[in-house]
C-alpha positions as CSV (number, residue, x, y, z in Angstrom):
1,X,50.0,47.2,44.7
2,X,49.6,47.7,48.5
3,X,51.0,50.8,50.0
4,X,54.9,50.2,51.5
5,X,53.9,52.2,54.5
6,X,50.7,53.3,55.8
7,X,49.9,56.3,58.9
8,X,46.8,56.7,59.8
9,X,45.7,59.5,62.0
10,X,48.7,59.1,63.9
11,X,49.9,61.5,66.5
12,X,53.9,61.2,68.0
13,X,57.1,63.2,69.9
14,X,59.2,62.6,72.9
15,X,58.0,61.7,76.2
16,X,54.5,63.1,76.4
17,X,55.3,66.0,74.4
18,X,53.4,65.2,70.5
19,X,55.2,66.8,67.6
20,X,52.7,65.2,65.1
21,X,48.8,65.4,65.1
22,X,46.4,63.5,63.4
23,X,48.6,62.6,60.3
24,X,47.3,60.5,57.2
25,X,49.7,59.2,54.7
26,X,50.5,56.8,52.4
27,X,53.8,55.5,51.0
28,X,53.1,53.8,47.7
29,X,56.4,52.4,45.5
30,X,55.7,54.5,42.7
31,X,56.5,58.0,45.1
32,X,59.0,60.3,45.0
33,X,58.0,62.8,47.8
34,X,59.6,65.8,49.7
35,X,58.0,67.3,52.9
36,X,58.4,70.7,53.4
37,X,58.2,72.6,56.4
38,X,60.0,75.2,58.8
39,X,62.3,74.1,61.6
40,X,60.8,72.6,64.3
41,X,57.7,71.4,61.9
42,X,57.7,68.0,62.9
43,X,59.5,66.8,59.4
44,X,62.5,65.0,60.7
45,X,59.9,63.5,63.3
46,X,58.0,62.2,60.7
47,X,60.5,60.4,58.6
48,X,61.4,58.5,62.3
49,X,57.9,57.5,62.6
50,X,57.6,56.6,59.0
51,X,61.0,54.1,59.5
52,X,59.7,52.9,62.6
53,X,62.0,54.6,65.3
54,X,59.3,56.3,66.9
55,X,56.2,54.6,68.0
56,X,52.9,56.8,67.6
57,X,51.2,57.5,70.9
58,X,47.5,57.5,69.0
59,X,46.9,56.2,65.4
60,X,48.3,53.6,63.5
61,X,51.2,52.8,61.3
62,X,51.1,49.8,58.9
63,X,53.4,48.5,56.3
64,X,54.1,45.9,53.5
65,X,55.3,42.7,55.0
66,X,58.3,42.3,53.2
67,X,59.3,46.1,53.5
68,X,63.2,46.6,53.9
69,X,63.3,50.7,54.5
70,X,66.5,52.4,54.6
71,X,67.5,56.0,55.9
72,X,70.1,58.8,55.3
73,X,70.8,61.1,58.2
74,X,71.5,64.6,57.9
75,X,74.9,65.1,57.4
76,X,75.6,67.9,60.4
77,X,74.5,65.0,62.6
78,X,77.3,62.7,61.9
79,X,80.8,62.3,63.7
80,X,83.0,63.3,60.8
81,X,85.8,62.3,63.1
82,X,85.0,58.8,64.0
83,X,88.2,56.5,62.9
84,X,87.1,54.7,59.7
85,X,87.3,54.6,56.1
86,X,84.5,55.3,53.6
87,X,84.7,51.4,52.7
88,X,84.4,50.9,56.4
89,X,81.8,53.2,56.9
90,X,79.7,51.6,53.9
91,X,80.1,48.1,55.2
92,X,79.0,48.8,58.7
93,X,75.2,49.2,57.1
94,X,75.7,45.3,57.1
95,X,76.9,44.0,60.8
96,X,73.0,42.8,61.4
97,X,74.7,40.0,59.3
98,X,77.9,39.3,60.1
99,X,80.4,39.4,62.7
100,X,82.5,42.4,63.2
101,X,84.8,42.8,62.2
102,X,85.7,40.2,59.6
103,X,83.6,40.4,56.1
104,X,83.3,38.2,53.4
105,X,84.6,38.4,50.4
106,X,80.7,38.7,48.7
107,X,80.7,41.2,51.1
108,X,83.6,43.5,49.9
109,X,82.9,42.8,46.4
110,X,79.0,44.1,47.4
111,X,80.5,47.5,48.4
112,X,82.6,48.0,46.2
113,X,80.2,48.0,43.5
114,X,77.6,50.3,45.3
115,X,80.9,52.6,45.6
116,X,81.7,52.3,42.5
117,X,77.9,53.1,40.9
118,X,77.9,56.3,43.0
119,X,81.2,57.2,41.2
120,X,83.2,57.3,44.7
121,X,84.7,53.5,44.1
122,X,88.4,55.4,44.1
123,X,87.7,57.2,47.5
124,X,87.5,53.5,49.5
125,X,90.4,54.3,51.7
126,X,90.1,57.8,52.3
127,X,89.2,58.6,56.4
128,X,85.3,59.9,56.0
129,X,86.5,63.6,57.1
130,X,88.5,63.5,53.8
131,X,85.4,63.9,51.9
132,X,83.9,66.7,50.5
133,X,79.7,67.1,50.9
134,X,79.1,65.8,48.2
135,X,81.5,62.9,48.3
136,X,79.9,62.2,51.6
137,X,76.4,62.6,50.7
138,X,76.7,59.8,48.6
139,X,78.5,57.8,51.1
140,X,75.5,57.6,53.1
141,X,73.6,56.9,49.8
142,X,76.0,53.8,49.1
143,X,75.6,52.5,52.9
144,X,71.8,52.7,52.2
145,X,71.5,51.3,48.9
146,X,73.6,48.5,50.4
147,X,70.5,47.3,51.6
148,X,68.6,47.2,49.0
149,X,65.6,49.0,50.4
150,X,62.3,49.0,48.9
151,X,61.9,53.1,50.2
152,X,64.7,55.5,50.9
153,X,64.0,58.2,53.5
154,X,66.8,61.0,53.3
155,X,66.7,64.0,56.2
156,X,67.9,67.5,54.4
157,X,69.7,65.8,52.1
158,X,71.1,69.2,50.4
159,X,71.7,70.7,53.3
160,X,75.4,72.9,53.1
161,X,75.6,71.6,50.0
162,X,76.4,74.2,47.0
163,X,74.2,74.4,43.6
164,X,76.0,71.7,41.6
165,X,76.1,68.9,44.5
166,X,72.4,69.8,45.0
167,X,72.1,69.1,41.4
168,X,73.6,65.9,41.3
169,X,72.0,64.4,44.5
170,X,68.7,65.3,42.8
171,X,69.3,63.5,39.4
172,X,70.8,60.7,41.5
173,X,67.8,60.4,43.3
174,X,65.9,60.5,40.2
175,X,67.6,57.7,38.8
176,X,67.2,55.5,41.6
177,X,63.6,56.3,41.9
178,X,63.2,55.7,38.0
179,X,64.6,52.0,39.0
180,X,61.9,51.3,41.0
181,X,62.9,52.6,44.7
182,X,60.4,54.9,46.5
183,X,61.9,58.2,47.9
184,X,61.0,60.6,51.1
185,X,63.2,63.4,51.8
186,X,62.6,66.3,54.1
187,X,63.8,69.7,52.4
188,X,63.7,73.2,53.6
189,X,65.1,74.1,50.2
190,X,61.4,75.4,48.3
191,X,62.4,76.6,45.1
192,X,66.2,74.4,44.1
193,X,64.7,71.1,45.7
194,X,60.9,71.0,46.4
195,X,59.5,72.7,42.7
196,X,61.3,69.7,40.9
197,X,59.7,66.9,42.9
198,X,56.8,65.0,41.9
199,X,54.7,65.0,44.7
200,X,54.7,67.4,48.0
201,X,54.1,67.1,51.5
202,X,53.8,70.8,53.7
203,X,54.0,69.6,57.4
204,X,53.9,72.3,60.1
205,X,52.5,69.9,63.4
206,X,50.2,68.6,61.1
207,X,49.6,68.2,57.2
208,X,48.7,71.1,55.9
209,X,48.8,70.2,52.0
210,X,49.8,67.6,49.9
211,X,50.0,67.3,45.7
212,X,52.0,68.3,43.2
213,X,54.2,71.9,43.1
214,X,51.7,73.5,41.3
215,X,49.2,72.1,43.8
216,X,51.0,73.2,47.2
217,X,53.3,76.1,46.5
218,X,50.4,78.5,46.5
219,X,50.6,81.5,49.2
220,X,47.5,80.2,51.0
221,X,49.0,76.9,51.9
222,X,52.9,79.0,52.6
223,X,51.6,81.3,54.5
224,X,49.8,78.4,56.9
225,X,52.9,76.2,56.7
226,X,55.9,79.0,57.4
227,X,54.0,81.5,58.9
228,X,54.5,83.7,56.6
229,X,53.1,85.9,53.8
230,X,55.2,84.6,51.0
231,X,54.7,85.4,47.1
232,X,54.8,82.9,44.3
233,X,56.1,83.5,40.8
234,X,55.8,80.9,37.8
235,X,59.3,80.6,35.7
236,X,59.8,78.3,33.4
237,X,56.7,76.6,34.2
238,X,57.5,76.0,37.7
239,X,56.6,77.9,41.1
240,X,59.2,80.2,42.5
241,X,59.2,81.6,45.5
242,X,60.0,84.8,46.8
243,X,60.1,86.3,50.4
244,X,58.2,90.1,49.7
245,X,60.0,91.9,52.6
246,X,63.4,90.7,50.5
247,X,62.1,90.5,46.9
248,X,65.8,90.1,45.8
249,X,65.9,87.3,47.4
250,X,64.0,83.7,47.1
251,X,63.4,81.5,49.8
252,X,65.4,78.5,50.7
């Protein structure tokens, strides 16, 4: 199958300012891929030019014909306090189609299932500030799912979250992915988010690495993508890692 979406040596940023530089990737259907990196790396501005929102100033970007691409923000972005419901807030992923603020009844009965798959079907009503993280994590899951996107692209989608919310936005992921939707998400989190993906991508201005755990989370490839001398421990089977001026402590 052709790739979903395509960049080829493509540089980007704002204004004449480039964030990116000379980035190759692909986006097949079959992916499930987190890119690492610190702040500031240039990860949130690849997920923009990957949907589209940012136009590359060199290279090119190319995609399936028929791609419908869909995109969680992160969470500490949002305007908790803006005056709608979760239902609301699901259904306004579909006003490209319809006119606000009347919705059919296909419509309701569309959101309410995609509420009620992400076991938040009872929390409809509720004003979005209600919510706890996790709740509205998969909020933002539910509006994107409402479009029934061929690749999801999720920014820090554990970010604030605790252990068990982290947990569950994973296997939820998981499951959507095992259904046949491709999945990008940006993670600072190394060792509770990144060792449990499939398939890595370390970004810092550039690609650095890209592969599999085992492949990337090696202190050669850390060291050039944080900056730092950073040790790496196998538990379980899986890469840990673990800052050596706080060996106590592993790195998020």
């Amino acid at each position: 199958m052709a790739p979903l979406i395509t960049l080829t040596n493509v540089s980007a940023g704002y204004g004449r300012v480039n964030v990116l530089h000379d980035v190759t990737l692909t986006i097949d259907a079959s992916d499930f891929t987190g890119v690492v990196g610190p702040s500031g790396a240039g990860k949130t501005t690849l997920l923009r030019v990957l949907l589209g929102l940012i136009k590359p100033s060199s290279g090119t970007r190319t995609t399936d014909p028929d791609l419908r691409v869909a995109y969680v923000p992160q969470l500490e972005t949002v305007d908790w306090n803006f005056p709608v419901t979760v239902f609301e807030c699901v259904l306004m992923a579909r006003t490209h189609q319809r006119l606000w603020p009347w919705s059919s009844a296909e419509e309701r009965r569309e959101v309410a299932h995609v509420l009620d798959r992400l076991g938040i079907g009872d929390l409809a009503e509720r004003h979005i500030r209600e919510l706890s993280g996790g709740q509205q994590q998969r909020m933002f899951l539910a509006r994107a799912l409402l479009r029934q996107p061929h690749a999801l692209l999720l920014d820090e989608p554990t970010s604030g979250v605790d252990i068990n919310t982290r947990h569950d936005v994973l296997h939820l992921l998981g499951d959507l992915h095992a259904e046949g939707m491709a999945i990008v998400l940006t993670t600072h989190d190394l060792n509770g988010m990144a060792a449990h993906l499939p398939r890595l991508v370390c970004v810092n201005g550039h690609i650095v690495a890209e592969g599999t755990p085992k492949e990337v989370i090696i202190p050669s490839v850390l060291e050039e993508t944080f900056g730092a001398q950073l040790e790496v421990l196998e538990h379980l089977g899986m890469p840990i890692v673990v800052d050596p001026a706080h060996p106590a402590r592993t790195a998020n």
